[in-house]
SEVEX-523318 format. One record per residue (C-alpha): residue number from 1; residue in one letter; z, y, x. Coordinates in steps of 0.001 Angstrom, whole numbers. Layout:
# residues N
<NUM, 'a', <Z, Y, X>> ...
This chain:
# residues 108
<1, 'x', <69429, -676, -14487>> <2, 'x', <72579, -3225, -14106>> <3, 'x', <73030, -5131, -11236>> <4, 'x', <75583, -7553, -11022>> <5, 'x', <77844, -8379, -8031>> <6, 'x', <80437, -10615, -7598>> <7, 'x', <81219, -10661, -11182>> <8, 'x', <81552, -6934, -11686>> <9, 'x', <78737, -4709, -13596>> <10, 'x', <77570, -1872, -11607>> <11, 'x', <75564, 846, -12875>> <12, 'x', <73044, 1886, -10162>> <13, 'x', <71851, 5558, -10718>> <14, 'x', <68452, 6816, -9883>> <15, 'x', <68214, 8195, -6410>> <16, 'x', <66956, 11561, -7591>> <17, 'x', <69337, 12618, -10330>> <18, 'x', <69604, 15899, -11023>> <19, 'x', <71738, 17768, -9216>> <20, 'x', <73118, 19890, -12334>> <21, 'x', <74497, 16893, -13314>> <22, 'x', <76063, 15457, -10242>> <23, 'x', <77790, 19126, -9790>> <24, 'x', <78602, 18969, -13661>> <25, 'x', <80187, 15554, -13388>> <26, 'x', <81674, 14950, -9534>> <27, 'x', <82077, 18587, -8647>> <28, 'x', <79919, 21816, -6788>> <29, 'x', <80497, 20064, -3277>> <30, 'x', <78163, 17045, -4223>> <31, 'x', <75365, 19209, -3750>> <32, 'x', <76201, 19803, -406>> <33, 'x', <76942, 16009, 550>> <34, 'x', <74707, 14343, 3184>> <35, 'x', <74631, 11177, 591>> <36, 'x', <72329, 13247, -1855>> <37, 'x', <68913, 11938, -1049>> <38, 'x', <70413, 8523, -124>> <39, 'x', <69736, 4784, -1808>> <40, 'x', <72835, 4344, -3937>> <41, 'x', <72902, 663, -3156>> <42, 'x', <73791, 1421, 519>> <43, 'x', <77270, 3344, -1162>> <44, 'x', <77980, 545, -3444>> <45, 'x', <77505, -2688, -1500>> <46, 'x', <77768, -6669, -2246>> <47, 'x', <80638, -8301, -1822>> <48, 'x', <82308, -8320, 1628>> <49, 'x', <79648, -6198, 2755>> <50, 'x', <81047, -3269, 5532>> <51, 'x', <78358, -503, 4066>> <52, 'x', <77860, 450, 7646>> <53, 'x', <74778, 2706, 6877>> <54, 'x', <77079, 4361, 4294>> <55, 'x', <79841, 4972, 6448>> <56, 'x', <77687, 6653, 8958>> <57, 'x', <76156, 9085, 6435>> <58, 'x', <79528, 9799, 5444>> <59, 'x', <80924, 10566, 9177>> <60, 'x', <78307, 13326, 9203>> <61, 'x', <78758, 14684, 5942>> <62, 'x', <80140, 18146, 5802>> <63, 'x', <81913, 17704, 2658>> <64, 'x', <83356, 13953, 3324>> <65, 'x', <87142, 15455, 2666>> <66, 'x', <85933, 17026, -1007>> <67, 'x', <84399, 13359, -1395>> <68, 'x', <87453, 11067, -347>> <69, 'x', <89467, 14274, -2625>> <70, 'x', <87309, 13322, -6025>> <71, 'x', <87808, 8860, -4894>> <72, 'x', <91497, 9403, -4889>> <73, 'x', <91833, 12070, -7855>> <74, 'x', <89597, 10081, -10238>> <75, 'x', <90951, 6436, -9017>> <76, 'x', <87554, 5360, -8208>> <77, 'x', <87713, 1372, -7863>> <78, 'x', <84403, 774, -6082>> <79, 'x', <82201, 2029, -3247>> <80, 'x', <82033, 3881, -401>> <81, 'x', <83611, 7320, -988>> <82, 'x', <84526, 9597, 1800>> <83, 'x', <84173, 6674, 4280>> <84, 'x', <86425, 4783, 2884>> <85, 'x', <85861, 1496, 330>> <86, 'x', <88449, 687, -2589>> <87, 'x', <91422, -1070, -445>> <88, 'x', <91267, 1543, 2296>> <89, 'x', <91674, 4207, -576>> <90, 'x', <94265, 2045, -1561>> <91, 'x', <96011, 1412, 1455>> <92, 'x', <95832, 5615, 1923>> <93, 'x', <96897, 6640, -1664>> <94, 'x', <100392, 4147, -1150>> <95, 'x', <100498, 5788, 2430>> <96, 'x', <100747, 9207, 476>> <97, 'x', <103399, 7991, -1925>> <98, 'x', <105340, 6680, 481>> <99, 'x', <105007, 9635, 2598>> <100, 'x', <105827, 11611, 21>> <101, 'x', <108962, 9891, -1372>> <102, 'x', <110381, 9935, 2119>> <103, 'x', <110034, 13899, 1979>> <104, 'x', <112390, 13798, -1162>> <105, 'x', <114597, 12030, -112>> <106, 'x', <114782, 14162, 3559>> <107, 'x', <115178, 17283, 1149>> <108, 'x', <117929, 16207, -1092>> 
């Protein structure tokens, strides 16, 4: 089912999907992640939205770094991953590089 947003296409999975699959195509943590038996909507939300619901799942979730890990490694572009939405994993990935630039340059 599509359901569109904004302008942007957004696949919306089935709550139940397997979990073979989400381990097969996120990683063995998902399994363990406290957004497993949760609405998918609440993780991808309209617009200007704050996903408040989301975030809270997330704050409890025992595997929230793992989560945040996958959002940054596989430059997801939308929804709540980890807590975070698209510009705050934006805002932390150029935090990174620029943290990381300034340790090169202390070393040389």
């Amino acid at each position: 089912m599509k359901h569109e947003t904004s302008n942007l296409i957004a696949v919306r999975l089935q709550s139940k999907t397997p979990p073979d699959l989400v381990v097969t195509a996120i990683g063995p943590w998902a399994a363990r992640a406290q957004c497993a038996d949760a609405d998918p909507e609440l993780f991808f939300p309209p617009g200007d939205d704050p996903a408040a619901e989301a975030r809270q799942i997330c704050s409890q979730c025992p595997v929230r770094d793992d989560c945040l890990a996958y959002a940054l490694d596989a430059g997801e572009q939308y929804g709540i991953w980890g807590g975070l939405d698209p510009a705050e994993r934006r805002n932390l990935r150029r935090r990174q590089r620029t943290d990381r630039a300034a340790k090169t340059e202390g070393a040389a």
